[in-house]
C-alpha positions as CSV (number, residue, x, y, z in Angstrom):
1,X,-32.9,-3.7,-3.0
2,X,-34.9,-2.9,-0.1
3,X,-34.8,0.2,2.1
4,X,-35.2,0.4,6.0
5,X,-36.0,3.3,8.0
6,X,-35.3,3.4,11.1
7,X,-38.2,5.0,12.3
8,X,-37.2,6.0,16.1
9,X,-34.5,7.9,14.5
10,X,-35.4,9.3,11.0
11,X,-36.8,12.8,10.7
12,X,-40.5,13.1,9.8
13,X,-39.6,14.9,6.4
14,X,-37.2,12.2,5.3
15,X,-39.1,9.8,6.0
16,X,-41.9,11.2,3.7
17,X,-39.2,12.1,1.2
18,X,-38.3,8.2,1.5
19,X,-42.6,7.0,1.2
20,X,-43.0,9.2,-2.2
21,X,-39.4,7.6,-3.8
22,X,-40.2,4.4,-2.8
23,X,-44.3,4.7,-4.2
24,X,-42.3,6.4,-7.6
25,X,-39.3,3.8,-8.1
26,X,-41.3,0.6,-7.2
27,X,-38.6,0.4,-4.3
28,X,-40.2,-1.8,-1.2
29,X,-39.6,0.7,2.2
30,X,-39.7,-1.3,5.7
31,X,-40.6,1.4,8.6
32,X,-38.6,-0.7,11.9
33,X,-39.7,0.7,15.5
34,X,-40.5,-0.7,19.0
35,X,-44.1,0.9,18.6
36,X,-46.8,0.0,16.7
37,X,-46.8,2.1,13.5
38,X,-49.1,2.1,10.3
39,X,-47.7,3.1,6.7
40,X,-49.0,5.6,5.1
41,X,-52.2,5.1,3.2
42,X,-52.5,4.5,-0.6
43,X,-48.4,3.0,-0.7
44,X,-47.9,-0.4,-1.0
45,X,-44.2,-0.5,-1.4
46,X,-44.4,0.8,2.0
47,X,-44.4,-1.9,5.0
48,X,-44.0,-1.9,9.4
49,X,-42.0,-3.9,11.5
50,X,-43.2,-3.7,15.4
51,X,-40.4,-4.9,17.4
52,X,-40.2,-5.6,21.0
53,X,-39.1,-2.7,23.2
54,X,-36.0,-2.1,24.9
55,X,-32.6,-0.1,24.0
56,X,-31.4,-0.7,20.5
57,X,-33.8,-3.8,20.0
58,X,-34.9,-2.0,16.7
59,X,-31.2,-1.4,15.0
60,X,-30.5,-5.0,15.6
61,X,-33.5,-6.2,14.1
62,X,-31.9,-4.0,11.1
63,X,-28.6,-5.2,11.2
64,X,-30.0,-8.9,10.9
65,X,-32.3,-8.4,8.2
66,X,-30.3,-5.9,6.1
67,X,-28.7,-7.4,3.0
68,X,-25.5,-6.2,0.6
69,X,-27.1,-3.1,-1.5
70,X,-29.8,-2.4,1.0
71,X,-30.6,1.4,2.1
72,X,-30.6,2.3,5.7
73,X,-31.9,5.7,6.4
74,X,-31.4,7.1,10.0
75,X,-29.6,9.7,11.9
76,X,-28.1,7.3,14.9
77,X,-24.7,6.8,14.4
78,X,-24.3,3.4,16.4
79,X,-26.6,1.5,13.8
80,X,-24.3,3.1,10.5
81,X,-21.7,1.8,12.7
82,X,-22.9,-1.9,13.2
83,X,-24.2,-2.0,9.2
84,X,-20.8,-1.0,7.9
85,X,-19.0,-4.4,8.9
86,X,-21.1,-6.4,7.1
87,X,-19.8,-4.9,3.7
88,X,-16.1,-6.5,4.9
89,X,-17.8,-9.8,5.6
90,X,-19.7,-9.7,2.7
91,X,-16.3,-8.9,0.8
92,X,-14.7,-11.8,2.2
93,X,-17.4,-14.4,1.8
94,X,-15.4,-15.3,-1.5
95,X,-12.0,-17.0,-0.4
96,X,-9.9,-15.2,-3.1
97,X,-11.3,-11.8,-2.1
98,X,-9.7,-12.7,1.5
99,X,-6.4,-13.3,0.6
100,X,-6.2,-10.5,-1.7
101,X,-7.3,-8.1,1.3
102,X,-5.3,-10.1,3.9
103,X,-2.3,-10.2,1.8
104,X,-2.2,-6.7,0.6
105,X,-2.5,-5.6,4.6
106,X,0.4,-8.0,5.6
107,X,2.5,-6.8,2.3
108,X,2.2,-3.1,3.1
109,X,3.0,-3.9,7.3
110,X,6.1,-5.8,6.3
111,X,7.2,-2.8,4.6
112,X,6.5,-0.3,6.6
113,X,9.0,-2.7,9.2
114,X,11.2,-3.1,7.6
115,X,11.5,1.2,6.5
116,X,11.3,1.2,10.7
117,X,14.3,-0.9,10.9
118,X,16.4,1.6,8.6
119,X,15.3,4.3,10.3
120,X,15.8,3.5,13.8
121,X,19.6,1.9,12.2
122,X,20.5,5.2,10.6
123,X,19.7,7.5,13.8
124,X,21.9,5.3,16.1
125,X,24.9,4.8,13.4
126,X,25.0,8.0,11.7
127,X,26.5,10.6,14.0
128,X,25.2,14.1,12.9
129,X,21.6,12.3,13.3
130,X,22.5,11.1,16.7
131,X,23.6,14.4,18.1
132,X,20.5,16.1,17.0
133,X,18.1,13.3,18.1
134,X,15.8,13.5,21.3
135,X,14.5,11.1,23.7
136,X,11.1,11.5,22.0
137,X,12.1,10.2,18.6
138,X,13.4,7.4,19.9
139,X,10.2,6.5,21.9
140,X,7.9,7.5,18.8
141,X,10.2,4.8,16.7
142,X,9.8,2.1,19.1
143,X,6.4,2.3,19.6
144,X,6.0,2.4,15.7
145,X,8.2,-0.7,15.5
146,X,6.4,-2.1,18.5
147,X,2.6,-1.3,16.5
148,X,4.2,-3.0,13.1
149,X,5.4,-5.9,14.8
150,X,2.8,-6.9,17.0
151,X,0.4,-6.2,13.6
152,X,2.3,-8.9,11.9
153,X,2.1,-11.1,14.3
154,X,-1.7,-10.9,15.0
155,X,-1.2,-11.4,11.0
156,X,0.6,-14.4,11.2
157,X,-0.9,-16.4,14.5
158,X,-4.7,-14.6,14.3
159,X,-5.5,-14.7,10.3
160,X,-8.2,-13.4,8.5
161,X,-8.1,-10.2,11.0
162,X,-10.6,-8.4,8.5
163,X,-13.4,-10.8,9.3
164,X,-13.0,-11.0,13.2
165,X,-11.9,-6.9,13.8
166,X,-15.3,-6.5,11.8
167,X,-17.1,-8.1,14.4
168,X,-15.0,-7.3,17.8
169,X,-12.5,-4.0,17.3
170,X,-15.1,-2.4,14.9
171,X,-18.4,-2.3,18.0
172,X,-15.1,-1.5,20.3
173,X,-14.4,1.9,19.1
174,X,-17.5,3.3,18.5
175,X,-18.5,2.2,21.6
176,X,-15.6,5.0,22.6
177,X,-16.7,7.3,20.2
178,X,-20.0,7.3,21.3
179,X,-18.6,7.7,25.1
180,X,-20.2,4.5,26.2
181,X,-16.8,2.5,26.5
182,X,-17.3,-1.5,26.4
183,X,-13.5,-3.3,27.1
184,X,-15.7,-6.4,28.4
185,X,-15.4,-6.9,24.1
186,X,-11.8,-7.1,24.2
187,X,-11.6,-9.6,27.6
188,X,-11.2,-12.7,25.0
189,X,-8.3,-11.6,23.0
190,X,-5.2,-12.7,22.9
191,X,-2.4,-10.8,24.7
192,X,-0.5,-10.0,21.2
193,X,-3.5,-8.2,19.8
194,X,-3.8,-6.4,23.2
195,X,-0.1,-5.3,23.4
196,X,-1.2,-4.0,20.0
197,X,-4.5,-2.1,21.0
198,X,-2.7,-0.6,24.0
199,X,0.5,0.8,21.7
200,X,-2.2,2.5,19.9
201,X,-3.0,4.5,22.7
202,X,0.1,5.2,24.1
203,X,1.5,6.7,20.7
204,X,-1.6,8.3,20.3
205,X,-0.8,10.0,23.9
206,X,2.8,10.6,22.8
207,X,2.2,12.2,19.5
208,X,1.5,15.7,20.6
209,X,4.6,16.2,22.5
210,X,6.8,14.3,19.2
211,X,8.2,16.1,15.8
212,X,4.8,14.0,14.7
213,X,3.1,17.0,15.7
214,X,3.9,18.9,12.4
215,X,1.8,16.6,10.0
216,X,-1.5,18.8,11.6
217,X,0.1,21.8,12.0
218,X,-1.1,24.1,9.9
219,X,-0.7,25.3,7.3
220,X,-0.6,21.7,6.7
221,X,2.1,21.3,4.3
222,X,5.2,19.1,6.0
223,X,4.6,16.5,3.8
224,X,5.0,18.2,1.0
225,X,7.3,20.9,1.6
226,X,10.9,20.7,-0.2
227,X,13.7,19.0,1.7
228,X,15.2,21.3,4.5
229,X,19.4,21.6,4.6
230,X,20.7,22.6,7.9
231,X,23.4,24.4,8.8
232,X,25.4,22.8,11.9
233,X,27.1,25.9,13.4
234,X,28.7,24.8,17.2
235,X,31.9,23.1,16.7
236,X,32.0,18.9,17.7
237,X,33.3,18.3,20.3
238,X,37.0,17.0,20.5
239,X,38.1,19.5,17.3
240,X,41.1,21.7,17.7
241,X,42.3,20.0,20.7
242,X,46.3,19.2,20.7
């Protein structure tokens, strides 16, 4: 186990707080930056890495070194979000691991179709659903059947999506999250996978003005709340005619 610290990033306190465990646990410490630092006197676990400069020259030299069980310590979110993929590729470096994780994904999908498909067939055959059903559920259950179905076929025709989302989908969105937008990293991709991205967005759009919107209404309890009877008081249309 090793521990880096980013050093443009980390706090002065925590990085002392990190010299004085390192110097107590035996733990070595690697101090990364694109200036010329010195560790601290009297601590040999602790060591410096002078990279070149330029933006983000010093994560990557992190994210290349860094092994399964390492420590990072910093405060910039774009690094924690490059290290994290590694633990899914280091996960599926064994082949069984793979199709255990591919599998499961592809199992649960399939189900979640196919509970899509009985959905959507009960509110078009069962009348009292039909008369009380809106133009908005039946967009919200397309695009869900849409998201499912392109997601099985990425499956299918794009395997081992664990591996490759890791290294393109995962630097995608927090490249949004950070407000620095890259869609050049989505140019290569096949037009199933982007049918599937763009749905994502789209029913994220749609899902404040669907029924959807109750799952973060609070108090948050739809989920879990007993099962609602209601009472249909106009009269159908057609009854009591001669």
């Amino acid at each position: 186990m090793k521990i880096w610290i980013d050093a443009d990033a980390a706090p002065r306190d925590v990085k002392e707080l990190v010299f004085r465990a390192a110097k107590r646990l035996e733990i070595g410490a690697v101090l990364v930056a694109n200036q010329r630092l010195h560790p601290p006197a009297g601590n040999p676990m602790v060591s410096a890495v002078w990279v070149d400069g330029g933006p983000d020259v010093a994560d990557q030299h992190i994210v290349d070194t860094a092994e399964p069980g390492d420590l990072v310590v910093t405060q910039d979110i774009p690094l924690a979000a490059l290290l994290v993929p590694r633990g899914i590729l280091w996960w599926n470096a064994v082949p069984a691991r793979v199709y255990l994780l591919e599998g499961t994904g592809a199992a649960l999908a399939l189900w979640a179709f196919i509970g899509l498909v009985v959905l959507i067939w009960r509110r078009v055959s069962v009348a009292r659903i039909r008369q009380v059903s809106t133009p908005m559920d039946v967009v919200v259950l397309l695009l869900l059947a849409l998201q499912v179905a392109t997601g099985l076929w990425t499956a299918a025709s794009f395997r081992f999506g664990s591996s490759w989302f890791a290294g393109v989908m995962t630097p995608y969105l927090w490249s949004l999250l950070t407000l620095r937008p890259r869609p050049e990293l989505l140019a290569d991709l096949a037009w199933p996978i982007k049918v599937h991205i763009t749905g994502f967005f789209v029913l994220l759009a749609v899902f404040p003005f669907s029924r959807l919107i109750h799952m973060v209404t609070l108090p948050l309890g739809y989920l879990v709340r007993p099962w609602q009877i209601v009472v249909w008081t106009q009269k159908r249309r057609g009854r009591g005619r001669a």
